[in-house]
C-alpha positions in Angstrom: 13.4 -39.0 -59.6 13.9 -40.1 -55.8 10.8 -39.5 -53.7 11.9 -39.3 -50.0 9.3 -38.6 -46.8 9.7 -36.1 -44.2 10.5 -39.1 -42.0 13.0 -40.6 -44.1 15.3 -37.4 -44.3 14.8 -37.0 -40.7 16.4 -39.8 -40.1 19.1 -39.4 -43.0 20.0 -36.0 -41.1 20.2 -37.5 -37.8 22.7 -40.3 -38.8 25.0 -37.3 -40.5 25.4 -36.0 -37.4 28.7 -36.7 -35.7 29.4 -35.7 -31.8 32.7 -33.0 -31.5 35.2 -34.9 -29.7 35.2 -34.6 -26.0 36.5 -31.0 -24.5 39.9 -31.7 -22.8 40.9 -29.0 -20.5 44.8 -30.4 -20.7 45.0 -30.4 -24.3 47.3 -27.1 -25.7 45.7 -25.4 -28.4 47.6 -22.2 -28.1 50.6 -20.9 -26.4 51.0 -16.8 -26.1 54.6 -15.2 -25.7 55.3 -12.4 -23.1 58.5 -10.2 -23.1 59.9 -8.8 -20.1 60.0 -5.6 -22.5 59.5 -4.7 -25.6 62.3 -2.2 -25.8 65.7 -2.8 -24.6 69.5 -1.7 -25.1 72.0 -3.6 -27.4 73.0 -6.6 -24.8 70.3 -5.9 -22.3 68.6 -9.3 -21.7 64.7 -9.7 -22.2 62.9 -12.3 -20.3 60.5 -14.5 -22.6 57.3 -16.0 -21.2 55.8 -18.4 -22.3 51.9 -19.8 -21.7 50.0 -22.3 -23.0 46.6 -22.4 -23.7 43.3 -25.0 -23.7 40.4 -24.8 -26.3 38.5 -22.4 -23.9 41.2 -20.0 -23.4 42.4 -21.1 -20.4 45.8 -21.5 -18.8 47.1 -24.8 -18.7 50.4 -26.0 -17.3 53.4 -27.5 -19.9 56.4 -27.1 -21.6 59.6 -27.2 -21.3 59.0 -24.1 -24.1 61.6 -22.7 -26.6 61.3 -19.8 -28.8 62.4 -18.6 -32.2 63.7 -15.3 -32.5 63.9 -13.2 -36.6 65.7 -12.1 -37.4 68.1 -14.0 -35.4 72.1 -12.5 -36.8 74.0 -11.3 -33.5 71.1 -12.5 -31.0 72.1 -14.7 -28.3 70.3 -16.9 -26.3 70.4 -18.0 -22.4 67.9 -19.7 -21.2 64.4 -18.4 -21.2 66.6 -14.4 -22.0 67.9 -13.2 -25.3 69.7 -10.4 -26.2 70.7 -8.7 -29.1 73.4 -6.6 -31.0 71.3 -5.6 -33.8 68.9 -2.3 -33.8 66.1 -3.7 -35.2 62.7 -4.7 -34.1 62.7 -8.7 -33.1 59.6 -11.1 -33.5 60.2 -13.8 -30.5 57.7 -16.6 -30.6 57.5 -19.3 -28.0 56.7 -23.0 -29.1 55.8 -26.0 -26.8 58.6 -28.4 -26.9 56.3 -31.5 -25.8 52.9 -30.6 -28.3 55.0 -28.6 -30.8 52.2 -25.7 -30.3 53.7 -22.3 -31.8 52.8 -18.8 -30.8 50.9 -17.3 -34.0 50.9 -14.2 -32.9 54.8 -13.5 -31.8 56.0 -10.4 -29.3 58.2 -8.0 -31.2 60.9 -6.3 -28.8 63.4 -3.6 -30.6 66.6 -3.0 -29.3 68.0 0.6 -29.3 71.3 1.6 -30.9 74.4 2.5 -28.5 76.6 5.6 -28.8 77.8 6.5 -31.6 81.8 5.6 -31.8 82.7 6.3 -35.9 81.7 7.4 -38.6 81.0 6.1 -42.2 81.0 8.1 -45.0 79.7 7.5 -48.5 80.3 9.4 -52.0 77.7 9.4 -54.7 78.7 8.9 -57.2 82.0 7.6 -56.2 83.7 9.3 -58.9 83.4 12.8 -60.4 85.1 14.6 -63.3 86.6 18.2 -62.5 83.4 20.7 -61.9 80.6 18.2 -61.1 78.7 18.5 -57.5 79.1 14.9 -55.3 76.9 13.9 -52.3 78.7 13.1 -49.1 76.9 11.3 -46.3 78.6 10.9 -42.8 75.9 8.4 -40.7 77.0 7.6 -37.3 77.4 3.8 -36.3 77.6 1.9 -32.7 80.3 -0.7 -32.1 77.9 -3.1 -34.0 77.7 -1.1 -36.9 74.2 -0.1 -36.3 72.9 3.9 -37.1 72.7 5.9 -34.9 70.8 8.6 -36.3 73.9 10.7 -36.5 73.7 11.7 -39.7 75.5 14.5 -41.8 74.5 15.1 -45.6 76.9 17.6 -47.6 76.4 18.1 -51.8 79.9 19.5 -53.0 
């Protein structure tokens, strides 16, 4: 059995307790993507923004940034722009090249289809013997082979 006094575990708490670190207002904690827009044509370039940001929220200066776009098949990159040639949505996250600070929270753009140029056409099932009923689907595509919404269904 320890017996302690209420002056001994005073003091035991007191030497426990460590100081936080000093606040520096320079040091990133967080960096926050903007878009130029979240929705955008096939090949229309979106601006990305970049911020970084201290332990009290505040802006702070840095970089140089880059950012990480998914999915990332037919997206191109220039600069500080992307664009894209696939109709989904896009998460684009920015990172800080110098503190390697990512955006947890990434900015989702979605790029709309273009016209609709042909046609594809599936059978199901792909075969039939004389007398059975088939399902024949026509759905629109772009030049990238995205849908377009154009979308016939026939059962013969």
């Amino acid at each position: 059995m320890v017996a302690l006094r209420w002056s001994s575990l005073v003091v035991l708490l007191v030497a426990c307790h460590e100081e936080p670190p000093p606040f520096d207002p320079l040091l990133p904690v967080s960096v926050e993507t903007t878009l130029s827009t979240n929705a955008a044509g096939l090949n229309e370039p979106v601006g990305v923004h970049c911020q970084l940001f201290n332990g009290r929220g505040e802006p702070i200066m840095g970089g140089p940034f880059a950012f990480g776009v998914a999915p990332s098949e037919l997206v191109f990159v220039e600069g500080m722009a992307l664009l894209s040639q696939r109709s989904v949505p896009h998460e684009v996250g920015c990172v800080d090249l110098v503190s390697g600070v990512v955006d947890a929270t990434p900015s989702i753009v979605e790029f709309a289809p273009g016209p609709t140029v042909r046609t594809a056409i599936t059978i199901d099932p792909p075969t039939i013997a004389a007398g059975a009923t088939a399902t024949v689907t026509c759905s629109g595509q772009d030049e990238y082979g995205n849908a377009t919404g154009a979308n016939v269904r026939l059962d013969v």
